[in-house]
N, C-alpha and C positions, 0 to 999 in steps of 0.2 A: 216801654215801661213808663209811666205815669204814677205822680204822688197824691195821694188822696189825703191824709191824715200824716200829721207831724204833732207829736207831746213830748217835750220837754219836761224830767224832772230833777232837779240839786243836779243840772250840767252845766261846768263849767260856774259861769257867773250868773245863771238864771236857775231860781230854785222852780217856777214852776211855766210852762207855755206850750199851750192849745193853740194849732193852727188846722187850719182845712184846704186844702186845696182844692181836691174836687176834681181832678187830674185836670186843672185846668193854668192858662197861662195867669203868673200873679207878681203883682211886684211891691217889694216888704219896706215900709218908709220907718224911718229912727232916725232921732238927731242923734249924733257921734258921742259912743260908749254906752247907747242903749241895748245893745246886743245882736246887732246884722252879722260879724263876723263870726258870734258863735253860735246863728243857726246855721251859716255856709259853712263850717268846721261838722258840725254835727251832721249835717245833708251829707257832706262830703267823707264824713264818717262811715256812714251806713251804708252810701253807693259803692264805696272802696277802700274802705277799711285803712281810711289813710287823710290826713288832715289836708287844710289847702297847701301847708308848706310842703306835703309831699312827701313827708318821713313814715317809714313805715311804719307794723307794731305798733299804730297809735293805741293808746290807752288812755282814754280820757279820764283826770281826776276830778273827783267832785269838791268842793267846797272843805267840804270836813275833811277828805284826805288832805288836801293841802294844806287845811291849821294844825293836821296831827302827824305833817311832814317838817311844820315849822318848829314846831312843841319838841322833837325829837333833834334837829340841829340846835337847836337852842340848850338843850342837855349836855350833848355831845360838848357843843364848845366850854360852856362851863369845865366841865370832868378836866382839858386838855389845858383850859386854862388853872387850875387848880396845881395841878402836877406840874408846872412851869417853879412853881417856888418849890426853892431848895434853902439848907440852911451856907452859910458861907463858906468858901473855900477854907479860909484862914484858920476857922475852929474845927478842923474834919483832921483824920488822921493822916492822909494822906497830905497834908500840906508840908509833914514833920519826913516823910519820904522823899518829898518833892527838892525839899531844901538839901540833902544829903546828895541827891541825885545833879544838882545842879555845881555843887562844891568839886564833887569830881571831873565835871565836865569841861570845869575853869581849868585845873591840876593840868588834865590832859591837852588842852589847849595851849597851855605854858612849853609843856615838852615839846610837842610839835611845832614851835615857834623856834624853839635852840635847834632842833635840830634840821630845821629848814635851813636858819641862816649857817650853819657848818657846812650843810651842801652848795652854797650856793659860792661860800668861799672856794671850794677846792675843785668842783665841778664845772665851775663856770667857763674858764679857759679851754678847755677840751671842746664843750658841747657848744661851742662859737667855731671850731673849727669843722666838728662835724655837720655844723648848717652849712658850711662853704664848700665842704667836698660832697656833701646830698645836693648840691644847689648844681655845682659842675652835671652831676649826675645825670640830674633831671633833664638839663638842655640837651645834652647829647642826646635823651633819649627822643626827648620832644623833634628832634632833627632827623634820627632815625623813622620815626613814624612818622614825617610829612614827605620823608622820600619813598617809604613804600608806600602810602595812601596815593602820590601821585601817579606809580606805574600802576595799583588797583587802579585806577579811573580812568588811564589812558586803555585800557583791554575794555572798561566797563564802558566806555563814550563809544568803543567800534562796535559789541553786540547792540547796542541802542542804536545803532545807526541803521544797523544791517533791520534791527525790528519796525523799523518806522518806516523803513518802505513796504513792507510788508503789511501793517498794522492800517495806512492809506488805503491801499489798495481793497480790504476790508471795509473799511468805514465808508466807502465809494459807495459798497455797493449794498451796504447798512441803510444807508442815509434814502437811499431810491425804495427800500422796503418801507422805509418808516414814514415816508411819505404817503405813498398808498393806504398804510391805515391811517394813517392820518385821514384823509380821505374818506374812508371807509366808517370812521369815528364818526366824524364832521355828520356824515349822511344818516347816521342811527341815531344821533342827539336828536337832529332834527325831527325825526321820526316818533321820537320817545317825546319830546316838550309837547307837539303838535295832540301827541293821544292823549298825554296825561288832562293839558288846559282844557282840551274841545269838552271836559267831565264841570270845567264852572264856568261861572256865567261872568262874573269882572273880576276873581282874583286869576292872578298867574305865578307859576314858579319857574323859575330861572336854574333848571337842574347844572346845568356847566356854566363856567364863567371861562373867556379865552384870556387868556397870558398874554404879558408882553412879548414873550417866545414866539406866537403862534401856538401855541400848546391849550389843552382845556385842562380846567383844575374841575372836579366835582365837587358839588356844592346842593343848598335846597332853599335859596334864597326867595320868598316870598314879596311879589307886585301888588301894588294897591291901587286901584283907578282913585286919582285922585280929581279935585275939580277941572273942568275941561276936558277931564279924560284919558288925561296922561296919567301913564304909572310910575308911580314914586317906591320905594324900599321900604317893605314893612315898618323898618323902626326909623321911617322919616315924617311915618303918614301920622296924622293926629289921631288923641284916644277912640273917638267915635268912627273912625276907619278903620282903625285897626279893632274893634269890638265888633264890630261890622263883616270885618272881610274872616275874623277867627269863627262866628255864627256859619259865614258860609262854607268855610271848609270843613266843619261839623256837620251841618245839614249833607253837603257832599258825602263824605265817608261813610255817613250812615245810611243814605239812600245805597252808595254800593255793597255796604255788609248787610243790608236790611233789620237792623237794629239802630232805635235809638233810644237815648239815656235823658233824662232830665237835666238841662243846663243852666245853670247857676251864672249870671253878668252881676258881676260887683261894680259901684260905682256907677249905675246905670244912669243917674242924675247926668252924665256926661255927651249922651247919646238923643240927641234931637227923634232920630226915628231909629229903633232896631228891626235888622232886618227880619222879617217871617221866616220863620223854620218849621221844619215838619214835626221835631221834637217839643217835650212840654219846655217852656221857658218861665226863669224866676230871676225875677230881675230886684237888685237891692241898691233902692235908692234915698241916698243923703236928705232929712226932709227935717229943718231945724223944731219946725212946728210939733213935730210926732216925737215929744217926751217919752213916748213907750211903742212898741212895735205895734204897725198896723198893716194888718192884710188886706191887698185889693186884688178883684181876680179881672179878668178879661170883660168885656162889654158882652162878650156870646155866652160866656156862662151866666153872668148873672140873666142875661134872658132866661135861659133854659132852666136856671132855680126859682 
């Protein structure tokens, strides 16, 4: 699938824009805040129903929704702030309740005060000796429970013993299985990295990583031939590598599903050369000079136009 015709109307920040493609490859120059990211919003709208950030249910509003979304908070807040004034507590009837309610609340506060200190006179001496014979209590019993906890452990320390030779002599013969797949692992990895990479040309993927254990963790970690030719980690290699090596694993996927989709590179101003792909490419680049959005298509179309 290929884009011929792209128009733009009240989307977003652009009330009106005519492009053509021609299903050919083109790259869209704007200096910053002229509107590249909301033709790749709108492209990426209509390929899949879903903005660059990836949220579903997108709904694009137009201009005038969003002034007669602001007109609408803007009412709202008023209403709530309106209703915030009240008249004072002091002249309301309820103040004349509040005062009755707090006078008894003193009252009762007084009584509870006399007849705390009466308890505290007559009760005091008894509940100083009932802390002393609770306190005897306590220790005997604490003495009682560390003699039986110690014959529990002495019966629990003999079946644990009796289990641990037992439980060896399993693990022996665990450990000589787990090796063998180990083994057996080790030899399908190999087999599985080898089929997947021989499908690209300089990226690779790193499906297992080995542990300090000897053990493999699964994983889907992406190589990037860097200068020289050595491979560095996806997110070590620079923008134009990593722009580079994501074209090629797109071109890849869709040569094996035999569909391909129209690809969108932002920031392409970053990219010395992008690599050829079998899909259409639209590349959007930083260009201080182009005040307003300008389309350039490919050197073979415009031949062929």
């Amino acid at each position: 699938m290929k884009l011929l015709y792209l128009k733009l109307n009240n989307f977003q920040g652009i009330r009106h824009l005519d492009m053509a493609f021609h299903g050919a490859n083109a790259h869209i120059y704007g200096d910053n805040a002229t509107g590249k990211t909301t033709v790749l919003n709108a492209l990426t709208w209509l390929l899949f129903d879903k903005p660059i950030t990836g949220a579903k249910g997108f709904t694009p509003k137009t201009m005038d929704a969003l002034n007669a979304d602001i007109a609408a908070s803007n009412a709202a807040f008023a209403e709530a702030q309106a209703s915030l004034i009240s008249p004072k507590f002091e002249d309301s009837p309820e103040h004349e309740d509040y005062s009755r309610a707090m006078e008894e609340i003193g009252r009762c506060r007084e009584t509870r005060i006399v007849g705390a200190l009466a308890q505290e006179v007559l009760v005091a001496p008894y509940d100083a000796e009932i802390q002393t014979i609770n306190g005897s209590i306590n220790t005997l019993q604490d003495e009682i429970g560390k003699i039986r906890l110690a014959e529990t452990q002495k019966t629990r320390i003999a079946e644990l013993e009796a289990q641990e030779v037992k439980l060896a002599e399993e693990y022996e013969a665990l450990e000589r299985g787990v090796m063998l797949c180990e083994d057996f692992i080790r030899a399908k990895v190999r087999m599985l990295d080898e089929r997947i990479n021989s499908r690209f040309e300089t990226v690779r993927f790193r499906l297992f990583k080995e542990q300090i254990n000897g053990g493999l963790a699964e994983g889907c970690e992406v190589l990037v031939a860097a200068d020289g030719g050595a491979l560095v980690p996806y997110r070590d290699a620079n923008n134009a590598a990593r722009i580079n090596a994501g074209l090629e694993i797109i071109d890849t996927l869709g040569a094996a599903f035999g569909q391909y989709m129209p690809v969108c590179v932002d920031n392409a101003e970053s990219v010395t050369r992008l690599r050829p792909i079998n899909a259409q490419l639209l590349a959007m680049v930083v260009s201080e000079k182009d005040k307003a959005l300008r389309l350039e298509l490919d050197d073979a179309m415009k031949e062929a136009m």
